[in-house]
N, C-alpha and C positions, 0 to 999 in steps of 0.2 A: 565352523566351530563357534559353539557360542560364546561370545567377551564375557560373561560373569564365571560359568562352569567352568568352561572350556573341555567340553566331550562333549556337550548335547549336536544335534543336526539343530540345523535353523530352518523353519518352516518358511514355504512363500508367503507368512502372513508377516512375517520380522521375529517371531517368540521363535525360542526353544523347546524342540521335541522334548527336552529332557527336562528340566527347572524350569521353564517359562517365560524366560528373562527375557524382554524385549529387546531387539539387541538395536546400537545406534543408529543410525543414518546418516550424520556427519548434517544433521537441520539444525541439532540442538542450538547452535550460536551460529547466525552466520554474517560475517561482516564484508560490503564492497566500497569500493569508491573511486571515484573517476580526479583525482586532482582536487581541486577546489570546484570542480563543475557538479558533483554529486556525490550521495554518499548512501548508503542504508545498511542496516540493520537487523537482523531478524533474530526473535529467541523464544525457545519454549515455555516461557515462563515459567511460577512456580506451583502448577498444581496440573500442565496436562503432561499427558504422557507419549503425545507425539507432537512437533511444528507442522503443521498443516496450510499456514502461511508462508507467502511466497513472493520474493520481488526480481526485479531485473533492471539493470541502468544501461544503458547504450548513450555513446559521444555523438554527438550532432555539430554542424560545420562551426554553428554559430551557440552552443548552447549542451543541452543536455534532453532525456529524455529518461522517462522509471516507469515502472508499472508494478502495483503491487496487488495479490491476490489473497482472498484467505478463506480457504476449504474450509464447506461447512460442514461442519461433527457429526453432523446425524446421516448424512451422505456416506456409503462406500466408495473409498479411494479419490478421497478430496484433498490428500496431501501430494498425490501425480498430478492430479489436476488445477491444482492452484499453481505449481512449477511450470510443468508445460505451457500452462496461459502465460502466466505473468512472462516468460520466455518467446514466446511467438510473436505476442502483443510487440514487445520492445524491437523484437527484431521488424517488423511490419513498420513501427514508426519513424525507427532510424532510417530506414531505406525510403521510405515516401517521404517523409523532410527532406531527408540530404537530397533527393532529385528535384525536389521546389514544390512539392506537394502541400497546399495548406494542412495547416497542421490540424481544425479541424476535419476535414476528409481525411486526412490520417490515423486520427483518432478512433474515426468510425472505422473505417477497414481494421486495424489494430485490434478493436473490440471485436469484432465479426471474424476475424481469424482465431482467436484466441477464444472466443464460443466453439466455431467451428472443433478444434483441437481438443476442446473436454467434453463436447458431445460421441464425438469418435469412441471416448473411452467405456462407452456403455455398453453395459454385455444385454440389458434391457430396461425400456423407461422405468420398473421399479425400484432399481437398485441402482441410478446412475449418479457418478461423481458430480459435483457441484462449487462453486467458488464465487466469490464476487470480482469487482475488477475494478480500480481507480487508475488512471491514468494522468501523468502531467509532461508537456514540450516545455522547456525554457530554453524559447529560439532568438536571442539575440534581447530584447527587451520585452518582447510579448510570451504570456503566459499562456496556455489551453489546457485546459484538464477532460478527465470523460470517465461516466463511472457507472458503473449497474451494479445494487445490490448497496453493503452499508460501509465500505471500507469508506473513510475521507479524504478529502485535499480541503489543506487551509493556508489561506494567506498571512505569515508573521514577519511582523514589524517592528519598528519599534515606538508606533507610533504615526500622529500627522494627519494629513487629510481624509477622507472616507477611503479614495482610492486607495490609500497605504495601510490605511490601522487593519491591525488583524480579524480575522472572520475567518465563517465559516464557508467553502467555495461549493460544496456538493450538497446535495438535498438526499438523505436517506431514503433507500427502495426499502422500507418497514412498514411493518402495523401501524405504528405509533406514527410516524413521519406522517402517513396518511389518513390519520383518524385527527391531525392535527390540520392539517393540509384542507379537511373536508369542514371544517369546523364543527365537525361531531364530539368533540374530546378537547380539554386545557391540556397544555403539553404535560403540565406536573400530572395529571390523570394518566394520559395516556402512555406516561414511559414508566407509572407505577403497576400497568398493567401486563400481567405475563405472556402475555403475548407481543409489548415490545416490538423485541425485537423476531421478531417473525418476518421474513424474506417476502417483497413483491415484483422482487426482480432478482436475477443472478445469470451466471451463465453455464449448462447444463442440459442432454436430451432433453429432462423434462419440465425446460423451461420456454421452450416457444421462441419464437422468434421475438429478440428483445435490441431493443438501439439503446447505443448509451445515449447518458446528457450528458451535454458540452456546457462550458463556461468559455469563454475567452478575456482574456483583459491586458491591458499596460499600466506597471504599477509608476503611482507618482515620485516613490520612493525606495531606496532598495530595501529587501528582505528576503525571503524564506520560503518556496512553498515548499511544503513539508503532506508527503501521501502519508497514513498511514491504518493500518487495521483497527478494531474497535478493541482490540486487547490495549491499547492504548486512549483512545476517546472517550471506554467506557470510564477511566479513572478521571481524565482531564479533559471533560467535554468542549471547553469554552476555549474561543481563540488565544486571548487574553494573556489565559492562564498560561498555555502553551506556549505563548512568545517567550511569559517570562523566565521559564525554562529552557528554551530556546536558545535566545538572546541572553541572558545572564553571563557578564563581561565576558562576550564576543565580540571581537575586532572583526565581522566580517561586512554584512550591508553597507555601505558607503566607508567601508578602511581596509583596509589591505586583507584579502585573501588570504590565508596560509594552506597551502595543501593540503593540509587534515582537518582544516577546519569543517567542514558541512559534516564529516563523520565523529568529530568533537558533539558538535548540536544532535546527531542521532543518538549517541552515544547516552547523552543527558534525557535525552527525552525517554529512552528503554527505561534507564536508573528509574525517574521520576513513575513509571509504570509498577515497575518492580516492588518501590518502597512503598506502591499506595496498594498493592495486594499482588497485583499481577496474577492473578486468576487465570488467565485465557493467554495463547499467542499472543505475543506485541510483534506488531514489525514496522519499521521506522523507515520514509525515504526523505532526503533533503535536496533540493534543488536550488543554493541561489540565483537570485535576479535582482539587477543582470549579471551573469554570470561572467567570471574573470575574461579579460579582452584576450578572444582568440589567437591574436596574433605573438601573445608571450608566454611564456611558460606560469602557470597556476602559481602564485605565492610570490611570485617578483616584480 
């Protein structure tokens, strides 16, 4: 029965045989979080008409682990496929950390299963689903992240040495990443060009055999890493910026935890997306590091 009419049949595409109304999914908003060890985010924004972005948190002995995905538009059935990934991924990393698997080998299997699962989904390579994938472990003080395609992971802080102050932790699978990368193109060139943001990597049949990139690091200072889609980065590109948003009187990095806090910081950083257009999918993960001492309950 269709939510707006309520007589129409609902077709296997989501509309209404009868009025047309797309009818919900239960994407529109969706909020998780693990304690003070993790938290995300995800929401339609305000101009598409389905979340096609997609994340996943899993507890780890020492830490946390997220994965966030986000199906891309021009692809059929990139919003099963961004879920599925972002879901298989998490569960792959949780289960090779907690057995003492480095977390980059982790990271790669995680990626490779989560390929594996949205290639499945193709009825043929010209019409096959597609996603990107970012990945981050916060296993006790060390970070790893892993990402194919342009979702990010960023380091925020609140400041301090190189190792601590905020950056940007991924390098974009893009046009522009790469026309920059090659030194064929000024970045202010290359990201006024519409092709941009144009995919050189993702995971999908018709994407080939792809490995993510790893990052690994131990920060000098506590902060934030924070996954998230470019419905978000395309408003607030810059670390920076993002901390300040972030971090804006939070008691969390080096003071006491409160159990809602890392979903407080998602929270603020969706808003800061919203207010500056929110155009596309945002979806928001937070991780801190280091994350509350295993052995007490999150916030005390």
């Amino acid at each position: 029965m269709c939510a707006d009419c309520g007589g129409g049949a609902v077709g296997g595409d989501g509309y209404c045989e009868e009025c047309g109304f797309r009818q919900p999914s239960g994407r529109e908003h969706v909020e998780a979080e693990l304690g003070g060890f993790a938290a995300a985010v995800s929401d339609l924004g305000l101009r598409r008409g389905r979340n096609e972005d997609a994340f996943a948190l899993a507890a780890l002995p020492a830490g946390a682990c997220a994965v966030v995905c986000d199906g891309v538009a021009t692809a059929p059935g990139s919003e099963e496929a961004s879920r599925l990934a972002a879901d298989a991924a998490a569960a792959v990393l949780a289960g090779r950390v907690s057995l003492g698997m480095d977390a980059r080998d982790a990271t790669r299997e995680a990626a490779a299963r989560a390929g594996e699962v949205v290639t499945r989904l193709a009825e043929d390579p010209e019409s096959a689903p597609a996603c990107t994938f970012v990945s981050a472990v916060v296993d006790g003080p060390d970070v790893t992240v892993g990402w194919i395609g342009d979702s990010r992971a960023y380091w925020l802080s609140a400041g301090g040495p190189y190792d601590s102050a905020p950056r940007l932790l991924t390098r974009d699978d893009s046009w522009a990443a790469e026309m920059v990368e090659r030194g064929e193109m000024g970045a202010a060139d290359a990201w006024a060009d519409r092709r941009a943001h144009l995919l050189t990597a993702w995971l999908g049949a018709d994407a080939g055999a792809v490995e993510p990139r790893l990052a690994s690091f131990r920060p000098a200072a506590p902060g934030v890493v924070l996954l998230c889609s470019d419905g978000l980065w395309n408003h607030l590109p810059e670390a920076a910026d993002l901390a300040a948003v972030a971090l804006d009187g939070a008691d969390g990095p080096g003071g006491a935890y409160g159990a809602g806090w890392p979903l407080d910081v998602a929270r603020r950083l969706l808003r800061a997306a919203l207010d500056a257009g929110g155009h596309d999918n945002v979806t928001v993960a937070v991780l801190p590091c280091p994350p509350p001492e295993p052995n007490r309950e999150p916030g005390r």
